[in-house]
C-alpha positions in Angstrom: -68.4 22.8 12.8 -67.8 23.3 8.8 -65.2 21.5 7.7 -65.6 21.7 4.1 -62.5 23.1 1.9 -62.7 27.0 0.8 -63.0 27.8 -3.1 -59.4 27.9 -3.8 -58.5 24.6 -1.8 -61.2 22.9 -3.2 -59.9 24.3 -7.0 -56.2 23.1 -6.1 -58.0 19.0 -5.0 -59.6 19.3 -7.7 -56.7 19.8 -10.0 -54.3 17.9 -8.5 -56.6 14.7 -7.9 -57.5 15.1 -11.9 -54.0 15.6 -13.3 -52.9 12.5 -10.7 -56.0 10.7 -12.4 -54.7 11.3 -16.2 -51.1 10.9 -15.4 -49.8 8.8 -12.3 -51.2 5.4 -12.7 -49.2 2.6 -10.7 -47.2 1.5 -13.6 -46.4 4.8 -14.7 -45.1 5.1 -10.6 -43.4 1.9 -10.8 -41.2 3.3 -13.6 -40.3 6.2 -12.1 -39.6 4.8 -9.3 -37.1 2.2 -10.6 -35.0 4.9 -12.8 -31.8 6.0 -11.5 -32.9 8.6 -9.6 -35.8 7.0 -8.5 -38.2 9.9 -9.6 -39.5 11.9 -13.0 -37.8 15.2 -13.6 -40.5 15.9 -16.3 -43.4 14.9 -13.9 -41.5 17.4 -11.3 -41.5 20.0 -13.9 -45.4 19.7 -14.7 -46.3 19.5 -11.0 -44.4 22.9 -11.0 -46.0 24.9 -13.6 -49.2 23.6 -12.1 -48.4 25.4 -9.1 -48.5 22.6 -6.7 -45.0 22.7 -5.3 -45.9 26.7 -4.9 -49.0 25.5 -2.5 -46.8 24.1 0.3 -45.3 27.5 1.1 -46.8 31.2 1.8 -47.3 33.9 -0.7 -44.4 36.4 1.1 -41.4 33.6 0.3 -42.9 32.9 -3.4 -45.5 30.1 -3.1 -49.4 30.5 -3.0 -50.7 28.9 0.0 -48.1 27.2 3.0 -50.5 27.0 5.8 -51.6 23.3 7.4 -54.5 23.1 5.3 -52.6 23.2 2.1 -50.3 20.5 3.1 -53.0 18.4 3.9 -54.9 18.2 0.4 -51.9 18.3 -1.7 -50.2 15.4 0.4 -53.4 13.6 1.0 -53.9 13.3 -3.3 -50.3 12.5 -3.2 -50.8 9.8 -1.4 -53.9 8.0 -2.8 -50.9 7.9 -6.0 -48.2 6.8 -4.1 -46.3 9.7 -5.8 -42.4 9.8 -5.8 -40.9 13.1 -6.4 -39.4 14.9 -4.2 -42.3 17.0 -2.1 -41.6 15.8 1.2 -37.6 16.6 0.7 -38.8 19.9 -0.5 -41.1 20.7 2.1 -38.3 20.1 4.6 -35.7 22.0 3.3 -38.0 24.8 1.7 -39.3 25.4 5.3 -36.1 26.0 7.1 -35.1 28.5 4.2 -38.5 30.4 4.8 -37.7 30.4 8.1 -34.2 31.7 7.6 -35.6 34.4 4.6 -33.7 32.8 1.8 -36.5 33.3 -0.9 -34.6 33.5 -3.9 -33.1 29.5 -3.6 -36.9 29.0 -2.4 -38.4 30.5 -5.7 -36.1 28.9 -7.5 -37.4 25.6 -5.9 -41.1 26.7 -6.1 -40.1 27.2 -10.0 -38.9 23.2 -10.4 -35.4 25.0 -11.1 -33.7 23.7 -8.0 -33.8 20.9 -5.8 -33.5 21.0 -2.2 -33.2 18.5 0.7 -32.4 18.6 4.1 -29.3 16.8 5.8 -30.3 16.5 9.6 -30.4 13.0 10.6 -27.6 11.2 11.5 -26.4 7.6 11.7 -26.8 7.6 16.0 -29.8 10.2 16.0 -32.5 8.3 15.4 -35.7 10.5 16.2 -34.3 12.7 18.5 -33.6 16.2 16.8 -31.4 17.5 19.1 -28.9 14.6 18.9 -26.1 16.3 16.3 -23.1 15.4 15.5 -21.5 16.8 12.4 -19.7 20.1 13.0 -18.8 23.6 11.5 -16.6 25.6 12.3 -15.1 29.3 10.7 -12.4 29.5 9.2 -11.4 32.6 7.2 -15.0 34.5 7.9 -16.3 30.8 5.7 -18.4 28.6 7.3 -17.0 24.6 6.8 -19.3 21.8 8.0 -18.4 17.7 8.6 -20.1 15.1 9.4 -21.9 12.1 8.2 -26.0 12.6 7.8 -28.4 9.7 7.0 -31.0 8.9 5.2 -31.3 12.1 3.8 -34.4 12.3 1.6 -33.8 12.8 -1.8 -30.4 13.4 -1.1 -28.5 12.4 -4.5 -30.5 15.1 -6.6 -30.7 17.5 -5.1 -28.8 20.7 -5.9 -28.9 22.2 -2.2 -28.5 20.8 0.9 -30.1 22.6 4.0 -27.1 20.7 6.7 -28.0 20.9 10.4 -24.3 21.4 12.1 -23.1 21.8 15.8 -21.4 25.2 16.6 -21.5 25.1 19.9 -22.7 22.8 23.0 -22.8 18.9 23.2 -24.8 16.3 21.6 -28.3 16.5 22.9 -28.9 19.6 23.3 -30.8 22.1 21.4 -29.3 25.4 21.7 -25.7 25.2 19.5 -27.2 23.6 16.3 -26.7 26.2 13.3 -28.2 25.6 9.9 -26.2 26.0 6.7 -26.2 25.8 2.9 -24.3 23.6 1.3 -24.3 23.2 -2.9 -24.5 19.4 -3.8 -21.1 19.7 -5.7 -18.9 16.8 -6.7 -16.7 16.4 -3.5 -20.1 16.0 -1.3 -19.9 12.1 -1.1 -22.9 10.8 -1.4 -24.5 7.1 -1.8 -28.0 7.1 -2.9 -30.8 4.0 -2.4 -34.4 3.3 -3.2 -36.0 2.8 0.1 -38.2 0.1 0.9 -41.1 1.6 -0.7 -39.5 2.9 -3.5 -38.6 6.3 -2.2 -35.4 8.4 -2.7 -32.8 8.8 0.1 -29.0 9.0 0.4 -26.0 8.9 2.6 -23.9 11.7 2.7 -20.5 12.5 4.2 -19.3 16.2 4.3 -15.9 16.6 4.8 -14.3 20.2 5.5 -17.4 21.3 3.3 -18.2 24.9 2.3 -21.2 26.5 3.6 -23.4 29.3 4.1 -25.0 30.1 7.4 -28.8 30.2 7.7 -30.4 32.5 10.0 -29.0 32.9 13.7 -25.7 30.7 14.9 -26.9 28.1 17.4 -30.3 28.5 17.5 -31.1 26.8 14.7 -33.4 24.1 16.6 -36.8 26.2 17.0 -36.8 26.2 12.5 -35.8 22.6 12.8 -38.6 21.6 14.7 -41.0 23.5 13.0 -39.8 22.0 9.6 -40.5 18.8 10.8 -43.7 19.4 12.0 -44.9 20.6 9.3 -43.3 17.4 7.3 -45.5 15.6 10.1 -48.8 17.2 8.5 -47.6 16.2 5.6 -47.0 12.0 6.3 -50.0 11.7 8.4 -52.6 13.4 5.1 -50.2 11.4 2.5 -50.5 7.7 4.9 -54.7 9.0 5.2 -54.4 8.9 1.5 -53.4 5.7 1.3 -55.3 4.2 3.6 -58.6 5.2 1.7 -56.8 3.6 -1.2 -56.3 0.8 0.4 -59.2 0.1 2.1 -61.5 1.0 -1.2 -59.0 -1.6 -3.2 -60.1 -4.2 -0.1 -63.8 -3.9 -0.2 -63.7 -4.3 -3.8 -61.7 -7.1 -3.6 -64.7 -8.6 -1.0 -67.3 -8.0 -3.9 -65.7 -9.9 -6.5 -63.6 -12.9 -4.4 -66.1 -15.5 -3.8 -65.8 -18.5 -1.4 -68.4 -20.9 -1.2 -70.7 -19.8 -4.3 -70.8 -16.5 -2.6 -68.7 -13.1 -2.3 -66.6 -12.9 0.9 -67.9 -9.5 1.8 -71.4 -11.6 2.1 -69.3 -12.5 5.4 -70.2 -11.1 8.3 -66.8 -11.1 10.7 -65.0 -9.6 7.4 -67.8 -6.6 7.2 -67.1 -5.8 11.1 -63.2 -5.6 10.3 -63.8 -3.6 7.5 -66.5 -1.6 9.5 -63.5 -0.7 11.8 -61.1 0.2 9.4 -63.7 2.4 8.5 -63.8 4.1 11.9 -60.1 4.3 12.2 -59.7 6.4 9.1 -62.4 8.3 10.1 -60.8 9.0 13.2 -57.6 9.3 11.4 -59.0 12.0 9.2 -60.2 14.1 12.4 -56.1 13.9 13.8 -54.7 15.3 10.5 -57.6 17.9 10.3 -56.7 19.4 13.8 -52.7 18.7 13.5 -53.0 21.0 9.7 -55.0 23.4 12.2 -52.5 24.1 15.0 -49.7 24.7 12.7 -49.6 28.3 13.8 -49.8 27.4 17.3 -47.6 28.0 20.3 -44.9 25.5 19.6 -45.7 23.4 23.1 -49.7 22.8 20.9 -48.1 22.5 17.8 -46.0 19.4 18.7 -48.6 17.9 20.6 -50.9 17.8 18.3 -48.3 16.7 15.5 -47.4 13.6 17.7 -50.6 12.9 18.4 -51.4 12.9 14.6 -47.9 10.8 14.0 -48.8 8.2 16.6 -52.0 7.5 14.9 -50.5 7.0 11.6 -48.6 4.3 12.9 -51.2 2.6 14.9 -54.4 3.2 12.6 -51.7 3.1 9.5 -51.1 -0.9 10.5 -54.3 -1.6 11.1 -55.4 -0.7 8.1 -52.3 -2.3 6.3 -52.5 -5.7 7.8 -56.3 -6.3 7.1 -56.1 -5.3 3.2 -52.9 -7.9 2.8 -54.9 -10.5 4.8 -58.0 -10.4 2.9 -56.7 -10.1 0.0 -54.0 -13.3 0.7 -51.6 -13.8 -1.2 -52.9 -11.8 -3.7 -51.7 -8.7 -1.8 -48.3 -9.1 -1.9 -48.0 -9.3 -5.3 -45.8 -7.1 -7.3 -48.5 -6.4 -10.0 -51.3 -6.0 -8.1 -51.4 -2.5 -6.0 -52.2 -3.0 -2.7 -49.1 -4.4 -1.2 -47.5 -1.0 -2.8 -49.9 1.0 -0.6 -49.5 -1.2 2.6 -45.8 -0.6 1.9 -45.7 3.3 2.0 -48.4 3.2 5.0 -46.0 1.0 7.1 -42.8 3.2 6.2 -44.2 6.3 7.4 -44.9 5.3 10.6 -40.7 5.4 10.8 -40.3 8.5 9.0 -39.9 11.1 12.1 -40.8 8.9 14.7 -42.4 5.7 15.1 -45.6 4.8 17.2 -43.3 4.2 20.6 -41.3 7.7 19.8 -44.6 10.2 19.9 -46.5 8.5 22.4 -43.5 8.8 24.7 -43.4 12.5 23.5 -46.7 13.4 23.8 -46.8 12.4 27.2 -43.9 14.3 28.3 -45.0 17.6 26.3 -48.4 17.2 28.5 -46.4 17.0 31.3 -44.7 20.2 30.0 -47.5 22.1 29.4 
């Protein structure tokens, strides 16, 4: 089977891996990632009028691409440059408004004039998307949410919030969770944070809070879950990203370290482990390739596939993390040098949307299902 990127996915790698090259070196990323809101506005903007936010969503809500394949290059560069703006938030809450047909917030968004994010997770959720506890209710033909939601990526700037809210049912289940709008006004409380790896997230209570209603009342579940697979797609390309950095940072490192008079990757147990990383990316690669390719799918295949991919990530992501820090020593986990900054980001997404233990326990129960 060919799978080699068509002309106009090959032309957007291309573009973005070159304008990452000239622009997004690890200092520049440290920066932004230490300002107050722990990204560049101006690097947002450029990766805008290049058209790159445009690529993670289809041509009928205003972007130029959207499908699994798209995700995958322009997260995969975005990984290899540890960037930190806000594309994942974006994707999130960008797919939901597809979903629901709200194009002109999504343009807007596509444009780098808006900034969205989505507000689902809660502080007893943990992976389980169907576990929602904040509530709306109507009052006066006007939606009003509450409820606390956590670790809300790049909650703080964003200027919309796409809120997950129970209308009906109990915790746990999937049919009762509506999805609203919410503008990030001043009475929104919200605490924001750097996460471990440097990323933007919040805390945000929503008390008596005005809101629009997205789509269909109560069946709001089917757009979560296909928002978050798609953000799955995403994590898996950006952590194969980093993986390749790390890994070509490592056997560098072997060329140049010597021990004994000679270069440690003269060593022959280090070139099998390195051998094997190899093969686990490699294998990686193949996951992400046929996750990006059953976006479309029946949603049973689609989540499969994207748990399959997930699980992976957190496995192969480890392995690969762990040998670059130990054969580098104590070099790698210095602040200066890059490595530890990539081992970072590959370890955290394994716990974005469900660690190793949460997808293999769901991929064995949708095969049961199927």
């Amino acid at each position: 089977m060919d799978f080699s990127l068509k002309d106009d996915r090959r032309m957007l790698q291309e573009t973005l891996m070159r304008f990452l090259a000239d622009n997004y070196d690890i200092e520049k990323r440290h920066g932004f990632a230490m300002s107050d809101e722990h990204f560049s506005r101006e690097m947002w903007g450029q990766f805008a009028e290049l058209g790159i936010i445009g690529a993670l969503f289809p041509e009928k809500v205003g972007g130029y691409g959207g499908e699994g394949v798209d995700l995958m290059v322009v997260f995969e560069a975005l990984g290899r440059h540890l960037v930190v703006e806000p594309f994942l938030p974006t994707l999130l809450a960008g797919s939901v408004l597809a979903g629901t047909g709200n194009i002109h917030l999504l343009e807007q968004a596509i444009a780098g004039d808006r900034l969205l994010a989505l507000a689902h997770g809660e502080p007893d959720s943990r992976y389980e998307l169907e576990r929602v506890a904040t509530t709306a209710v109507k009052k006066d033909d006007a939606w009003h949410v509450s409820g606390n939601k956590a670790v809300v990526l790049g909650g703080k700037a964003a200027t919309h919030l796409v809120v997950s809210a129970r209308t009906s049912g109990e915790q746990g289940e999937e049919k009762g969770i509506s999805l609203f709008l919410v503008e990030n006004r001043e009475s929104v409380r919200c605490r924001d944070y750097a996460t471990f790896d440097g990323y933007a997230a919040a805390e945000i209570v929503l008390d008596d809070e005005a809101a629009e209603l997205l789509g269909e009342e109560g069946n709001g579940f089917p757009l979560l879950e296909e928002a978050h697979a798609r953000a799955i797609t995403a994590v898996t390309a950006e952590a194969l990203g980093a993986m390749e950095v790390a890994r070509a940072m490592t056997v560098e490192y072997m060329k140049e370290r010597k021990q004994f008079g000679v270069p440690i990757g003269k060593f022959q147990a280090l070139q099998h482990r390195m051998a094997d990383v190899l093969i686990e990316i490699e294998q990686m690669r193949s996951a992400v390739i046929n996750t990006a390719g059953h976006l479309g799918d029946t949603p049973l295949v689609r989540e499969r596939y994207a748990s399959s991919a997930k699980y992976l990530a957190g496995t192969i992501g480890r392995q690969v993390a762990e040998e670059a820090i130990q054969i580098h020593g104590g070099m790698g986990m210095t602040w200066e040098y890059a490595v530890g900054h990539f081992a970072k980001r590959i370890i955290m997404i394994d716990h974005l949307f469900g660690d190793t233990d949460h997808h293999l326990e769901r991929y064995i129960a949708l095969g049961r299902n199927g």
